[in-house]
Backbone as a chain_set.jsonl record, in Angstrom:
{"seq": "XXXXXXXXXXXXXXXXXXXXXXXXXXXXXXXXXXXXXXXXXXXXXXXXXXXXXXXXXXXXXXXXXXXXXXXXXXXXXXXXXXXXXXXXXXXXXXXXXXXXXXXXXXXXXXXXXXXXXXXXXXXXXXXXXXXXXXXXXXXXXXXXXXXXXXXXXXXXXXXXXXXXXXXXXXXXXXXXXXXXXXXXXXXXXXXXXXXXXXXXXXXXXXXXXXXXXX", "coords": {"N": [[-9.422, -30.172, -4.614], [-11.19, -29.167, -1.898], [-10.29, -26.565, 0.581], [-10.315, -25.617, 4.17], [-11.239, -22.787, 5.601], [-8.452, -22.109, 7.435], [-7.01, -23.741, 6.332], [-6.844, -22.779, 3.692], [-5.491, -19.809, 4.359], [-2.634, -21.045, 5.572], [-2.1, -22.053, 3.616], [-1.622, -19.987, 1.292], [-0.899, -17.557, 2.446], [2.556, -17.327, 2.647], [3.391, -17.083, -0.124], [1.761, -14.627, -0.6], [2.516, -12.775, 1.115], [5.62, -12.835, 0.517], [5.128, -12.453, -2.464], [4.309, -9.393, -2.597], [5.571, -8.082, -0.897], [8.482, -8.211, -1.446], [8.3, -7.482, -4.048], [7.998, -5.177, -3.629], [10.803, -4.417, -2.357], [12.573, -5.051, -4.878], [12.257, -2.684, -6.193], [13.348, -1.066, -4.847], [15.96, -1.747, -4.601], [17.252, -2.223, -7.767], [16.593, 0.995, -7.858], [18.362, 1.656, -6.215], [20.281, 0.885, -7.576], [20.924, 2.291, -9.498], [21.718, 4.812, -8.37], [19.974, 6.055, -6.61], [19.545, 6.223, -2.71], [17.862, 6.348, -1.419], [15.866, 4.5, -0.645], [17.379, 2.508, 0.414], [18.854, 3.494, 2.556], [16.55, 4.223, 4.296], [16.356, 1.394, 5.049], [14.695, -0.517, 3.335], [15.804, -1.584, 1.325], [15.442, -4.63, 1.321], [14.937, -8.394, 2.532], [13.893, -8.954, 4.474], [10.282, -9.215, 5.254], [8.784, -8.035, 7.236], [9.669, -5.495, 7.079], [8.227, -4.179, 4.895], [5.64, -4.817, 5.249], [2.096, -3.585, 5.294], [-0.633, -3.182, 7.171], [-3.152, -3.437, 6.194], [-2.913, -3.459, 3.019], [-1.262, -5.87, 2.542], [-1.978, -7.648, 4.214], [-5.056, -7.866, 4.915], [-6.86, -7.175, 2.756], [-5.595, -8.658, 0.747], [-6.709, -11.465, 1.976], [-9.103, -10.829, 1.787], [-9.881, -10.523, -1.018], [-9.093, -13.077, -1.723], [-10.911, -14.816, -0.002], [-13.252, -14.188, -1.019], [-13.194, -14.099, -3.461], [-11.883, -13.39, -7.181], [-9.863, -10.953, -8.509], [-6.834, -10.703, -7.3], [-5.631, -8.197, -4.843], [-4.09, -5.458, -3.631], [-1.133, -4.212, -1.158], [1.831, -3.296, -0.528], [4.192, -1.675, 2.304], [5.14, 1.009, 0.138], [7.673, 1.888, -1.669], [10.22, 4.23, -1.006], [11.08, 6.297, -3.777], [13.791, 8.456, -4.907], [13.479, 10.076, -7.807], [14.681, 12.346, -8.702], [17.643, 11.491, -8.264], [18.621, 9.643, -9.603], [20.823, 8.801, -11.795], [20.138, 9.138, -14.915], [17.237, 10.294, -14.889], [14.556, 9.831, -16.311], [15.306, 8.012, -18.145], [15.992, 5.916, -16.659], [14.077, 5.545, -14.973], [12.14, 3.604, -15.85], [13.562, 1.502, -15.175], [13.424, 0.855, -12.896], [10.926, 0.699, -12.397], [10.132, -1.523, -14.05], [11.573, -3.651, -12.322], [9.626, -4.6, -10.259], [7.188, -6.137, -11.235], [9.244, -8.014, -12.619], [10.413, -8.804, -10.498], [8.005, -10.589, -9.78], [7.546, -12.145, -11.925], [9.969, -13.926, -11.518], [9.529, -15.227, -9.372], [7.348, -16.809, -9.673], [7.842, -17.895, -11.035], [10.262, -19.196, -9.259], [7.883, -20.557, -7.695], [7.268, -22.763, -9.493], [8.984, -24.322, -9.849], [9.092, -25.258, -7.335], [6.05, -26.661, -7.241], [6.785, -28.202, -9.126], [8.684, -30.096, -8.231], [7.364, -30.881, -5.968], [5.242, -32.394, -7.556], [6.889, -34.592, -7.895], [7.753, -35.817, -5.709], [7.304, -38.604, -3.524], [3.966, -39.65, -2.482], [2.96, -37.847, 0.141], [2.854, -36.104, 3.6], [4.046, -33.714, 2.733], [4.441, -33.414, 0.342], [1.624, -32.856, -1.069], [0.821, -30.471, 0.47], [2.828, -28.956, -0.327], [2.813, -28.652, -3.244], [0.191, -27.522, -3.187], [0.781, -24.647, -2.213], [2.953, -24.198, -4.217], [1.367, -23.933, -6.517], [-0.419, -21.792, -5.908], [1.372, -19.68, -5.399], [2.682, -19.237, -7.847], [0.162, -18.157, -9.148], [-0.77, -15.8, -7.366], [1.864, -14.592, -7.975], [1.524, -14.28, -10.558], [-1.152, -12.776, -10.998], [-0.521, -10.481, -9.383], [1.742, -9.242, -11.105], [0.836, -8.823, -13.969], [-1.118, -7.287, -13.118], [0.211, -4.904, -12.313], [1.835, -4.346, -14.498], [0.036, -2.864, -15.884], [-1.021, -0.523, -17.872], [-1.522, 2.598, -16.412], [-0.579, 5.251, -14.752], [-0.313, 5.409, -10.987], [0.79, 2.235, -10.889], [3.116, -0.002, -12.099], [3.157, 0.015, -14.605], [2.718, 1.903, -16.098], [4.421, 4.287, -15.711], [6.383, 2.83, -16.514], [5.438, 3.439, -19.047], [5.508, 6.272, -18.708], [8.301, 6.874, -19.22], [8.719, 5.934, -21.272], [7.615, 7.74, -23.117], [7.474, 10.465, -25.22], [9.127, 13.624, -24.132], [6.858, 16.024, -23.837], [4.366, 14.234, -23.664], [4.821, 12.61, -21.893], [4.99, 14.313, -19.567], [2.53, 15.272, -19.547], [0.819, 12.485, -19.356], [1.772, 11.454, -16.54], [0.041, 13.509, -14.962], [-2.043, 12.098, -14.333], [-1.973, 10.343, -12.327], [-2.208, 11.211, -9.348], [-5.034, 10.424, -9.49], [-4.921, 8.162, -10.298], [-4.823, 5.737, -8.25], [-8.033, 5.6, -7.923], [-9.353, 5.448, -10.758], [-8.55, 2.941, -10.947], [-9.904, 1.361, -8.966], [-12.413, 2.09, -9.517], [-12.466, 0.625, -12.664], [-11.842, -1.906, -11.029], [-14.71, -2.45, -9.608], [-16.093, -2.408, -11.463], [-15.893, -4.654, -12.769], [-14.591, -4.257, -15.55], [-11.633, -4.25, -15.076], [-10.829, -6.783, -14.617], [-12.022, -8.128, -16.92], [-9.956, -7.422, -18.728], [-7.576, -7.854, -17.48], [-7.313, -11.549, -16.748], [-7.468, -12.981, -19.13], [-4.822, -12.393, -19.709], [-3.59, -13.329, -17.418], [-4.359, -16.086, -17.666], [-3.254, -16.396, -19.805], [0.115, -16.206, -18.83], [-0.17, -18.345, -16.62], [-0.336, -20.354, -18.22], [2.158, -20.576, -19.808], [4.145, -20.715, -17.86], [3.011, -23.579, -16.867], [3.64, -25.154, -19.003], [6.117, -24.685, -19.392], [7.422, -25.684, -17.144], [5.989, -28.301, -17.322], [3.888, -28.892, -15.728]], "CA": [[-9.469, -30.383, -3.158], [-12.021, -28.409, -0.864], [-9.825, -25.918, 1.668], [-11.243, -24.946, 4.965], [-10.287, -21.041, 5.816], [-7.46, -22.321, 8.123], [-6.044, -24.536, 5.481], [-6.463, -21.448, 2.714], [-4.395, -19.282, 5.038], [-1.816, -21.631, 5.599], [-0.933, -22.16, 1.644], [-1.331, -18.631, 0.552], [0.431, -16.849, 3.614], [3.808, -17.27, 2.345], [3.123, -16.493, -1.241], [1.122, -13.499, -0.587], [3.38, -11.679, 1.62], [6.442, -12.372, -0.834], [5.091, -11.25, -3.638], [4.304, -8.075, -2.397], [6.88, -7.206, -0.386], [9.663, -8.695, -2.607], [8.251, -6.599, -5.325], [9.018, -3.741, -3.415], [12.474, -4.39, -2.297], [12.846, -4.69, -6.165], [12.588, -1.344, -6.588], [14.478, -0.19, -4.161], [17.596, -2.541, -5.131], [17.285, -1.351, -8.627], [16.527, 2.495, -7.889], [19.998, 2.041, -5.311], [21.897, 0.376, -8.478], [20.818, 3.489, -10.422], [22.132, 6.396, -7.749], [19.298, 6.723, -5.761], [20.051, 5.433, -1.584], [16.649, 6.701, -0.698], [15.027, 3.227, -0.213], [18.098, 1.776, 1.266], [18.76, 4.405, 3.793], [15.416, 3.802, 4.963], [16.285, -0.128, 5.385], [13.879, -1.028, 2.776], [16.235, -2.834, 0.193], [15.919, -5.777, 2.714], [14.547, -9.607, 2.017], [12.675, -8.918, 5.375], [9.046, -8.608, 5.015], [8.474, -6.803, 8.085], [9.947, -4.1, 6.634], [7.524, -3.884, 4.071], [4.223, -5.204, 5.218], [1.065, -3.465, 5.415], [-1.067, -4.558, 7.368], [-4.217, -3.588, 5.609], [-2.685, -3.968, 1.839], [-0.559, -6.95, 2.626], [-3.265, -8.552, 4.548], [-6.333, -7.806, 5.095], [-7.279, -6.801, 1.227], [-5.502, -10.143, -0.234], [-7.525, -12.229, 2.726], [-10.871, -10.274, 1.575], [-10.026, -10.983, -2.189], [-9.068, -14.752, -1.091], [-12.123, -15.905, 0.521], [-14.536, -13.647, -2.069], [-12.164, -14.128, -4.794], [-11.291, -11.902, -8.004], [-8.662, -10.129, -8.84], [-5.981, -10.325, -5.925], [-5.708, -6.623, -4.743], [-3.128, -5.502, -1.943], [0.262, -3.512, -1.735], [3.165, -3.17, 0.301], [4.422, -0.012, 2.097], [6.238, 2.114, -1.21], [9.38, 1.689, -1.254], [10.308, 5.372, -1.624], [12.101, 6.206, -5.155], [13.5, 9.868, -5.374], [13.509, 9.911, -9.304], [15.854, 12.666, -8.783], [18.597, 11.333, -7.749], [18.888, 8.817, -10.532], [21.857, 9.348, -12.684], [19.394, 9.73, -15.698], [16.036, 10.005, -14.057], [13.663, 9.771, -17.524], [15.388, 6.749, -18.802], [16.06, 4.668, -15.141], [12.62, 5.014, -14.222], [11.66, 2.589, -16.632], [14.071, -0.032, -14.577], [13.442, 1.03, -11.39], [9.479, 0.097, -12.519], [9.886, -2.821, -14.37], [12.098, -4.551, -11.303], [8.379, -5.079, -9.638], [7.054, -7.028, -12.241], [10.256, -8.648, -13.237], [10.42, -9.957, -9.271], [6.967, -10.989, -9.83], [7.982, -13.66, -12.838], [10.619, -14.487, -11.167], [8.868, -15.637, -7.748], [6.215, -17.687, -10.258], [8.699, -19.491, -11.465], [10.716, -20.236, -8.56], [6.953, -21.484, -7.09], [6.912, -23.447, -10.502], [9.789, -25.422, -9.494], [8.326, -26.024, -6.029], [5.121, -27.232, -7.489], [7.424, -29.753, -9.253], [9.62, -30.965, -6.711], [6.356, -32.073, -4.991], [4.611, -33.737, -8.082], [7.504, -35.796, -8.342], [7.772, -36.59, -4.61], [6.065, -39.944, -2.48], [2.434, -39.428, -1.74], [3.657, -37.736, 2.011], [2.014, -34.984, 4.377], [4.518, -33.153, 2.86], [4.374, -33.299, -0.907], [0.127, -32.002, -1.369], [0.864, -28.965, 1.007], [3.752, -28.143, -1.164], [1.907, -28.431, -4.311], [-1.187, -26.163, -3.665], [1.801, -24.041, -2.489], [3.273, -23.483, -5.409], [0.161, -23.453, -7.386], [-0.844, -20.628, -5.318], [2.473, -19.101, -5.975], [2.288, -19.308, -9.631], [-1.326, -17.589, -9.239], [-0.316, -15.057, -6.841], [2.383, -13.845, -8.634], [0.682, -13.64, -12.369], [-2.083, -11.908, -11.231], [0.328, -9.213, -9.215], [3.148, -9.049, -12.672], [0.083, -8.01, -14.892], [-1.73, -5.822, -12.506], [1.117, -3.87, -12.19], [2.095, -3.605, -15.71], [-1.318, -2.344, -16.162], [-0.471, 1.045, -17.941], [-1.622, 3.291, -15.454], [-0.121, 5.697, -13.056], [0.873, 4.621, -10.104], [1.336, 1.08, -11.192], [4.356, 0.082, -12.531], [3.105, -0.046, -16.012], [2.338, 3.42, -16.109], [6.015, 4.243, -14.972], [7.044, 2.256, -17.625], [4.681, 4.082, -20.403], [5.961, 7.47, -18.781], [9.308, 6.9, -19.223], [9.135, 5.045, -22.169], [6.997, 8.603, -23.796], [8.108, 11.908, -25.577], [8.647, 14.489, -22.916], [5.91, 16.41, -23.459], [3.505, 13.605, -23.477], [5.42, 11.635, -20.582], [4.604, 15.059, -18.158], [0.739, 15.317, -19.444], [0.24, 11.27, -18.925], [2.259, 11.904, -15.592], [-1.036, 14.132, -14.223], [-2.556, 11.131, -14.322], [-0.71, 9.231, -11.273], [-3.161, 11.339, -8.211], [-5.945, 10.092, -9.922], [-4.943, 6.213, -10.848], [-5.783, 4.893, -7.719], [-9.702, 6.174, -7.737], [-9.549, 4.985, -11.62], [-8.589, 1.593, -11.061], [-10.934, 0.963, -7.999], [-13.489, 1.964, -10.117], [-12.375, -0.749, -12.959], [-11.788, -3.127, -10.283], [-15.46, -2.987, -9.506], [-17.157, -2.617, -13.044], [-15.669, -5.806, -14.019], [-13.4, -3.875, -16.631], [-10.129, -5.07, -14.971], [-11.088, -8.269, -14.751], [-12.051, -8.349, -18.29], [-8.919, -7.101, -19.226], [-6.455, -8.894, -16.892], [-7.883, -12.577, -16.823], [-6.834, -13.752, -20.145], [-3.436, -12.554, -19.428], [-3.001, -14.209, -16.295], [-4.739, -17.416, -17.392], [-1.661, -17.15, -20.243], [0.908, -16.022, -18.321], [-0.252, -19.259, -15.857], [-0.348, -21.514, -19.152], [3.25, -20.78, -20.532], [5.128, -21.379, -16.744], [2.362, -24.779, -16.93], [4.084, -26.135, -19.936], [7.612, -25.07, -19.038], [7.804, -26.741, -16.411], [5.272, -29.738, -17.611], [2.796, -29.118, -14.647]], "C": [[-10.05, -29.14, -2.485], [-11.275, -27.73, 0.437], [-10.541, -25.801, 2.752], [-10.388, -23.392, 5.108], [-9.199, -21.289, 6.525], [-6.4, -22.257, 7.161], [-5.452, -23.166, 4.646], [-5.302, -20.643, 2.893], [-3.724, -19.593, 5.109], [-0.727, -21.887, 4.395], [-1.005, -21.187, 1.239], [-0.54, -17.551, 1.798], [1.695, -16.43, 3.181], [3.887, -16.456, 1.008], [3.4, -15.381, -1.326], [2.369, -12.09, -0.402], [5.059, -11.774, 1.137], [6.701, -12.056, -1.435], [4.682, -10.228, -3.499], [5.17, -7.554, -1.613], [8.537, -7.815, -0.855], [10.178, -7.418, -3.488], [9.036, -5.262, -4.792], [10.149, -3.27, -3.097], [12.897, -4.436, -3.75], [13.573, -3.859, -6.498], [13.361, -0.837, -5.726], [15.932, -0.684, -4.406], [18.034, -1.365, -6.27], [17.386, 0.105, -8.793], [18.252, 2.73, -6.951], [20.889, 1.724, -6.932], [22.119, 2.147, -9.676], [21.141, 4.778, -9.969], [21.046, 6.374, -6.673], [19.265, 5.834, -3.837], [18.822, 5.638, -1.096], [16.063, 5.745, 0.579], [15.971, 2.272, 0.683], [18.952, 2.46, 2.546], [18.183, 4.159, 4.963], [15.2, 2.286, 5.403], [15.34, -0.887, 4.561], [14.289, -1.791, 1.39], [16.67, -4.127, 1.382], [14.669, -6.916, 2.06], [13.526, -9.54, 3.383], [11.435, -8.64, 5.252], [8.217, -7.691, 5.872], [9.013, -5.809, 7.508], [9.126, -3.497, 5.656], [6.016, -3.94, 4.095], [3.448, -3.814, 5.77], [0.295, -3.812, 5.839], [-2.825, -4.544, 6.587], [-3.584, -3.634, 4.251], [-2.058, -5.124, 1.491], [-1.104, -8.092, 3.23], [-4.651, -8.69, 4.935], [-6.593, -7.693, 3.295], [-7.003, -8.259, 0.85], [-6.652, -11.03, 0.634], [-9.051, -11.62, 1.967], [-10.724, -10.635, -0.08], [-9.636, -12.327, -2.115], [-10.652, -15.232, -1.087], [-13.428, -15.231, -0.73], [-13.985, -14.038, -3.398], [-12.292, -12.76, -5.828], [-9.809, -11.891, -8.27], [-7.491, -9.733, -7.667], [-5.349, -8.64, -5.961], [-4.913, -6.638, -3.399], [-2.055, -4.76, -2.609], [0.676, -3.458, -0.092], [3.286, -1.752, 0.673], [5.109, 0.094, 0.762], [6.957, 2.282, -0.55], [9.375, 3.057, -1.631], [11.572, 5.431, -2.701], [12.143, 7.826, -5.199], [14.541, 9.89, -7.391], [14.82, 11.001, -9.723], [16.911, 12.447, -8.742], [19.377, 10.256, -8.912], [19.694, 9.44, -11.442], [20.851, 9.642, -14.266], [17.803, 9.325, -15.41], [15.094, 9.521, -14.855], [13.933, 8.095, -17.693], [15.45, 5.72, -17.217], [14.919, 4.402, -14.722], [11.847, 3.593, -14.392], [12.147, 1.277, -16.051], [13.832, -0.056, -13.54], [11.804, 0.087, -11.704], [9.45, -0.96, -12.703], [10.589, -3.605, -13.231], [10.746, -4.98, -10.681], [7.68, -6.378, -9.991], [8.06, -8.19, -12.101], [10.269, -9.608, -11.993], [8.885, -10.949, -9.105], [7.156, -12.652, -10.742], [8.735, -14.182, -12.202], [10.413, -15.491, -10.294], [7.748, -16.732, -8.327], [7.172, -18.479, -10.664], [9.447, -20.284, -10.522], [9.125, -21.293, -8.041], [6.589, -22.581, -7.943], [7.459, -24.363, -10.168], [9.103, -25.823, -8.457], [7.214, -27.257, -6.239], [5.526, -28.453, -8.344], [8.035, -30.727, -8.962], [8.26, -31.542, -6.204], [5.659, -32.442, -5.815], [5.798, -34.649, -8.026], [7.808, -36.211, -6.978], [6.966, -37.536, -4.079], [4.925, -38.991, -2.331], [3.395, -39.238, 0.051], [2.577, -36.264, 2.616], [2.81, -33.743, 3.801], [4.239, -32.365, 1.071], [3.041, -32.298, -1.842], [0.774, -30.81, -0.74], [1.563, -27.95, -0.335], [3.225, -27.676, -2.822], [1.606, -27.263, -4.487], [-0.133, -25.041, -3.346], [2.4, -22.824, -3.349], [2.48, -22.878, -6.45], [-0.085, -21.747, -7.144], [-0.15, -19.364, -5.501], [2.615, -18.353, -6.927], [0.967, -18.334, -9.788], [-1.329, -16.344, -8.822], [0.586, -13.968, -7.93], [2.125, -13.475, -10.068], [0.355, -13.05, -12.062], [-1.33, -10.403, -10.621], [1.039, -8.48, -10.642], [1.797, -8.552, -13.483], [-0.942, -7.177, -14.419], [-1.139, -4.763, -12.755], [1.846, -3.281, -13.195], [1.296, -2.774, -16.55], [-0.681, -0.329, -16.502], [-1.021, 2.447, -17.699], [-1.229, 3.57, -14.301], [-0.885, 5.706, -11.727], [1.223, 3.862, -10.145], [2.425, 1.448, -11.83], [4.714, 0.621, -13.923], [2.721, 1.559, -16.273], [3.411, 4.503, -16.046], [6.389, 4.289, -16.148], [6.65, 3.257, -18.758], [5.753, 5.85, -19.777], [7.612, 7.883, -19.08], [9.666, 6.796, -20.598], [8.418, 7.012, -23.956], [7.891, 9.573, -24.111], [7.779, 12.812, -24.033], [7.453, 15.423, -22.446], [4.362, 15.735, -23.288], [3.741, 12.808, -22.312], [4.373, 12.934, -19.557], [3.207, 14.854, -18.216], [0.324, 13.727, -18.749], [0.47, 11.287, -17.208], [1.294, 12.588, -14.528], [-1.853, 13.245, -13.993], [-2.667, 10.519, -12.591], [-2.152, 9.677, -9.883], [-4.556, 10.974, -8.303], [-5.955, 8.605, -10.194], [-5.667, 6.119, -9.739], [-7.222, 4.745, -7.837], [-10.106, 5.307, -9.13], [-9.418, 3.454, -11.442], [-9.519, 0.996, -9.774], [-12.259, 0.53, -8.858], [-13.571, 0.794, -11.388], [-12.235, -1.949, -12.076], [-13.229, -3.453, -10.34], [-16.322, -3.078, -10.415], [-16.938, -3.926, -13.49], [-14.629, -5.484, -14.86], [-12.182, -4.682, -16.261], [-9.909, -6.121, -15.306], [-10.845, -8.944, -15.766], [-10.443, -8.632, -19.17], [-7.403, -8.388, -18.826], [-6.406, -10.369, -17.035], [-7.189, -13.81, -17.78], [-5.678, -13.432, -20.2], [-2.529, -13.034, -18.486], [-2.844, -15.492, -16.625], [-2.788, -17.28, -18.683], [-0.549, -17.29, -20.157], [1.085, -17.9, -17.761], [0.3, -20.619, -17.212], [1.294, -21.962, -19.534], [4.325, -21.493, -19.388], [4.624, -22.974, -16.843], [3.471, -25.673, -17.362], [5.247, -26.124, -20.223], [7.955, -25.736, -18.014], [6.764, -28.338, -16.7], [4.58, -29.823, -16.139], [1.738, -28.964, -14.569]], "O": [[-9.388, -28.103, -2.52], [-11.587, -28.287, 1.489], [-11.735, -25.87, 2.459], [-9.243, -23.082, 4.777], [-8.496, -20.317, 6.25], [-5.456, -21.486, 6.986], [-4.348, -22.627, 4.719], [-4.351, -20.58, 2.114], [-2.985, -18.685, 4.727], [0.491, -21.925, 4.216], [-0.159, -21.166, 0.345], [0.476, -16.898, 1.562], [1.997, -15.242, 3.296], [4.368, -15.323, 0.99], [4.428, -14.852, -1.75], [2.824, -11.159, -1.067], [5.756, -10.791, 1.39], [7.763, -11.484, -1.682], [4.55, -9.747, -4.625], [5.483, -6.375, -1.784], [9.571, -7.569, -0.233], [11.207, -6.772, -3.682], [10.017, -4.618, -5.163], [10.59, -2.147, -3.342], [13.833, -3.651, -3.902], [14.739, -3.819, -6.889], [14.162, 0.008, -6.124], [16.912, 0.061, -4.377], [18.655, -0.309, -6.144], [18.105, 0.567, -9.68], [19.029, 3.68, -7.053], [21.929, 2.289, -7.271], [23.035, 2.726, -10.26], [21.01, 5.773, -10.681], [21.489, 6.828, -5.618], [18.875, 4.668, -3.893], [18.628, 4.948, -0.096], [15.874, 5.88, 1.787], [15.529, 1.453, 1.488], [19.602, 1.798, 3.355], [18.639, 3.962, 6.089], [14.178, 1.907, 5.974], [15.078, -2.002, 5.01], [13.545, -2.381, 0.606], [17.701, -4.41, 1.993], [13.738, -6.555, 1.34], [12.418, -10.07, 3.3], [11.34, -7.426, 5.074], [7.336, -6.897, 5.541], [8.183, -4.913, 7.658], [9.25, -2.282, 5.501], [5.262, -3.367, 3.308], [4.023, -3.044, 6.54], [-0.092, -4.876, 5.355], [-3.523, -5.554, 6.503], [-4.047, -4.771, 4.165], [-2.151, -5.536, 0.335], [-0.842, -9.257, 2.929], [-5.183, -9.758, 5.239], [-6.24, -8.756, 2.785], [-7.934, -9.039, 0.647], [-7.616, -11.345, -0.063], [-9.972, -12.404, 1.738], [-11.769, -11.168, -0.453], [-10.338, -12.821, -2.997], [-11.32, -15.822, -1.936], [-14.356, -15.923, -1.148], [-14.744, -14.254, -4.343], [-12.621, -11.608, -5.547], [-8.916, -12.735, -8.204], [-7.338, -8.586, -7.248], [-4.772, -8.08, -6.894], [-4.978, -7.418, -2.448], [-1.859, -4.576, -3.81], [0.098, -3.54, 0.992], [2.859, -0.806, 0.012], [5.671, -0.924, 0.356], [7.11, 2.641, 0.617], [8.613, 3.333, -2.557], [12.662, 4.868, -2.597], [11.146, 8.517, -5.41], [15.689, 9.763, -7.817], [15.666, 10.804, -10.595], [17.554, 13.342, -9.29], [20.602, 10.162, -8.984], [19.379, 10.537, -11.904], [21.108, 10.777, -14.666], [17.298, 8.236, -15.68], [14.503, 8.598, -14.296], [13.132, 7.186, -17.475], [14.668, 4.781, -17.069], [14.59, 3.342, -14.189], [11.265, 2.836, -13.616], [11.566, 0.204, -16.212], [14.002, -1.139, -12.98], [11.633, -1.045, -11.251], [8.903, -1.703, -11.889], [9.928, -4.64, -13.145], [10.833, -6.202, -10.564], [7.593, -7.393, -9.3], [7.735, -9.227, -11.522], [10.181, -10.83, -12.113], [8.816, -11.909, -8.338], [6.974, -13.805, -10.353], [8.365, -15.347, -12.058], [11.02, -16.559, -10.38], [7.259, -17.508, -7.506], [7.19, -19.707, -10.58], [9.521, -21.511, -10.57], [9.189, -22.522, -8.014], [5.766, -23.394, -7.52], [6.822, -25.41, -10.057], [8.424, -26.836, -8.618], [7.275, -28.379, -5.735], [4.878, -29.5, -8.365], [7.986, -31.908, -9.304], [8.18, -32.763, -6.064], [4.87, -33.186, -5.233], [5.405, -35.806, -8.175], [8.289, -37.341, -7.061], [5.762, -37.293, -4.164], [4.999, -37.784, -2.101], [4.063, -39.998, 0.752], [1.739, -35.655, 1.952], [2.423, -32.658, 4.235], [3.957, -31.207, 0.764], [3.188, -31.479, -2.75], [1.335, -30.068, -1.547], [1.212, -26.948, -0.957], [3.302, -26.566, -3.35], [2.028, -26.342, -5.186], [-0.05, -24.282, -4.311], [2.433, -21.594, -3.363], [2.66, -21.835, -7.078], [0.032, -20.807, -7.931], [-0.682, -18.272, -5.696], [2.674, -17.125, -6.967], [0.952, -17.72, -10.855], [-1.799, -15.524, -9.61], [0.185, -12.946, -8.488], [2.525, -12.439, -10.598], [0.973, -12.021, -12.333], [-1.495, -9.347, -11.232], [0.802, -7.343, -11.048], [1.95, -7.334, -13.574], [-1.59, -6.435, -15.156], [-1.646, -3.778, -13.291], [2.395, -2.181, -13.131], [1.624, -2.159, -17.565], [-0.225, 0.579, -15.807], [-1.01, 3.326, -18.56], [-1.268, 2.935, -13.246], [-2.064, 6.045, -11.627], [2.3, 3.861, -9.548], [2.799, 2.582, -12.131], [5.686, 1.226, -14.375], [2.304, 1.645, -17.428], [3.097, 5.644, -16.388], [6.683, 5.277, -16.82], [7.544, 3.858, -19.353], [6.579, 6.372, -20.525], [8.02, 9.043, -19.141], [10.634, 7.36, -21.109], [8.732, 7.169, -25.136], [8.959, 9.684, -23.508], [6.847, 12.784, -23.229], [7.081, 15.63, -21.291], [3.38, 16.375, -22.911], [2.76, 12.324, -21.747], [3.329, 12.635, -18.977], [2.593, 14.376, -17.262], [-0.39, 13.699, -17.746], [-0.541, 11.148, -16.521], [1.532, 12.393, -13.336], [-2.696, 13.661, -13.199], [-3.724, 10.416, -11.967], [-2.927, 8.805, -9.489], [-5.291, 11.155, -7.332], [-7.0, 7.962, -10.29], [-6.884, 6.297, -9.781], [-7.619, 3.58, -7.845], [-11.021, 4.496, -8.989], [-10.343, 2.772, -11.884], [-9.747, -0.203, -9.935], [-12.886, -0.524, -8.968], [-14.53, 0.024, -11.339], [-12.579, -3.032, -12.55], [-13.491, -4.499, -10.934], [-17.321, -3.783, -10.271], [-17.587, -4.405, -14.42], [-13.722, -6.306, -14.994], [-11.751, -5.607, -16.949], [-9.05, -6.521, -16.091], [-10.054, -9.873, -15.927], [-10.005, -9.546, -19.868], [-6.703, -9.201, -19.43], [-5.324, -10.697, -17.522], [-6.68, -14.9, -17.517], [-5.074, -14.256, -20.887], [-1.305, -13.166, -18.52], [-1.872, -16.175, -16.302], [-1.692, -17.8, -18.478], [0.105, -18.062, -20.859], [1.973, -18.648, -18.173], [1.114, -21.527, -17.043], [1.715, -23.117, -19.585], [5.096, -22.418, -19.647], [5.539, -23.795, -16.904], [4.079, -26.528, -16.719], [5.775, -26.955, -20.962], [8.954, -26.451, -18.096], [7.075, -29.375, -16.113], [4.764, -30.831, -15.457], [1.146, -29.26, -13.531]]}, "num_chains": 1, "name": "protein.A"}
């Protein structure tokens, strides 16, 4: 089915600004369960998305990778995480990171269910919307969950790898982090990412498909 830009907006809207500002209440839940109040001080372990939006990474960027397509690109304010504060800062990091992600699957699957509640509903004005919806959902949140595990600092996955490293290889990878963004721009536009990410979305997308039979 052929969108017009209205329509587009209308079914990815919700999605969008979920899975990115979800993700980042994530981390701030998680980084509070682990000692640190930083993020919830600041009001940012909250289900509100005003509290999190961006308005150029939360919407403008996804809208410009929307209508051009690609690789959905965007972020939320950062939730702030002081790593210090974490009762063992090395090893928690690793949960504080993966919560991003982790809300990422999670949010594909609830849109999984959605997208099945409305195949199995009447042909209604209500049932298609809900659909592309979820689809969108499901799409949305893959391509976020393996961006972000992408193992490079500042992503999550990068987090993860530094945590997950010997100490003296955790700090060297760690020098990394003021430099990711610039690095992954530049894969964004070679194609590399793409390359890379693509076939892990499409199987990410495949396995929710055929658990839920959609």
């Amino acid at each position: 089915m052929e969108l017009n830009v209205v329509q587009q907006i209308a079914i990815y809207a919700l999605p969008v600004v979920f899975a990115i500002t979800l993700h980042e209440a994530a981390h701030g839940y998680v980084a509070r369960y682990f000692g640190d109040n930083t993020a919830y001080m600041l009001g940012r372990v909250s289900l509100n998305p005003l509290r999190h939006i961006d308005p150029i990474g939360t919407i403008l960027l996804p809208l410009l990778t929307l209508f051009f397509g690609g690789i959905l690109f965007g972020w939320a304010k950062p939730v702030p995480v002081n790593f210090n504060q974490l009762r063992n800062p090395k090893k928690n990091m690793l949960w504080v990171a993966l919560a991003g992600p982790a809300s990422n699957l999670a949010m594909a699957l609830a849109w999984a269910l959605v997208m099945k509640i409305a195949n199995m509903m009447p042909d209604s004005a209500l049932s298609l919307p809900m659909a592309l919806m979820g689809r969108a959902g499901i799409t949305i949140n893959a391509m976020l969950m393996v961006l972000n595990l992408m193992p490079l600092p500042p992503l999550d996955g990068g987090r993860i790898a530094v945590s997950l490293l010997p100490n003296r290889l955790a700090y060297r990878y760690a020098m990394i982090e003021p430099y990711g963004i610039i690095l992954l721009v530049i894969l964004l536009f070679s194609g590399v990412l793409g390359s890379i990410m693509w076939p892990l979305i499409d199987a990410t997308m495949t396995l929710i498909s055929l658990l839920f039979g959609i």
